[in-house]
C-alpha positions as CSV (number, residue, x, y, z in Angstrom):
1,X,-19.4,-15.9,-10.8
2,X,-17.6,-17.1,-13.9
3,X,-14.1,-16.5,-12.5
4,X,-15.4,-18.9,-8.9
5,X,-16.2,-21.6,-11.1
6,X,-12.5,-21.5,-13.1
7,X,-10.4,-20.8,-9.5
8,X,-12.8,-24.2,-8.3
9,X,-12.2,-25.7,-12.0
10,X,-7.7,-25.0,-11.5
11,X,-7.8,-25.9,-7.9
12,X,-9.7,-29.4,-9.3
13,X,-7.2,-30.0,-11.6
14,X,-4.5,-29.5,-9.3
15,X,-5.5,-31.9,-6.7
16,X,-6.7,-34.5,-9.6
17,X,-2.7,-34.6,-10.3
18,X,-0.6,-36.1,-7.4
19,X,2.2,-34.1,-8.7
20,X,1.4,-30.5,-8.4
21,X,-0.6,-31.2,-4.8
22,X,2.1,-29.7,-3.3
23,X,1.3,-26.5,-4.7
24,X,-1.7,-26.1,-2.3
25,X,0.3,-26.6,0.7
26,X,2.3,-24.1,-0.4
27,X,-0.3,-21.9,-1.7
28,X,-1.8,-22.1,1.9
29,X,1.6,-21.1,3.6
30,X,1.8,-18.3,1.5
31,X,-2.1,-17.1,2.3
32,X,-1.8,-17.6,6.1
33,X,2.2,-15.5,6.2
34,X,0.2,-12.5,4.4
35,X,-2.9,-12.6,6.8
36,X,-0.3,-12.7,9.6
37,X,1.5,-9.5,8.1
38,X,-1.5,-7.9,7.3
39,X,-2.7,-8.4,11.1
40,X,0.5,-7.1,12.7
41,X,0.5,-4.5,10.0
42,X,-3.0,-3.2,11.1
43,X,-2.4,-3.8,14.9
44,X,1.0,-1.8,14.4
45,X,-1.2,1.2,13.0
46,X,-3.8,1.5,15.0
47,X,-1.6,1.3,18.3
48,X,0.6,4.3,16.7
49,X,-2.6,6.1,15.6
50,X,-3.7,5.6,19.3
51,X,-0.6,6.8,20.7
52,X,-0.2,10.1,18.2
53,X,-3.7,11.1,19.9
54,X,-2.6,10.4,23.1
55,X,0.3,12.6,22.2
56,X,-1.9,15.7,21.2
């Protein structure tokens, strides 16, 4: 619980300064190109696993 309230308290004090708001943008960029490699990662997998019992 302790580590929510200081990711809530860093994201605060990111967004209180104009300067480093960019950060978030780019923060969410970065979050949404791993769930997109981690999807096609798992979709690859399962599609080979599928095919390799196919095979036997």
């Amino acid at each position: 619980m302790m580590a929510i309230i200081f990711l809530a308290f860093i994201i605060g004090l990111i967004v209180y300064f104009p300067t480093t708001g960019i950060s978030l943008y780019a923060g969410l960029v970065w979050v949404m190109a791993f769930l997109v490699g981690y999807y096609f990662t798992i979709n690859y997998q399962q599609k080979r696993a599928a095919l390799e019992q196919q095979q036997n």
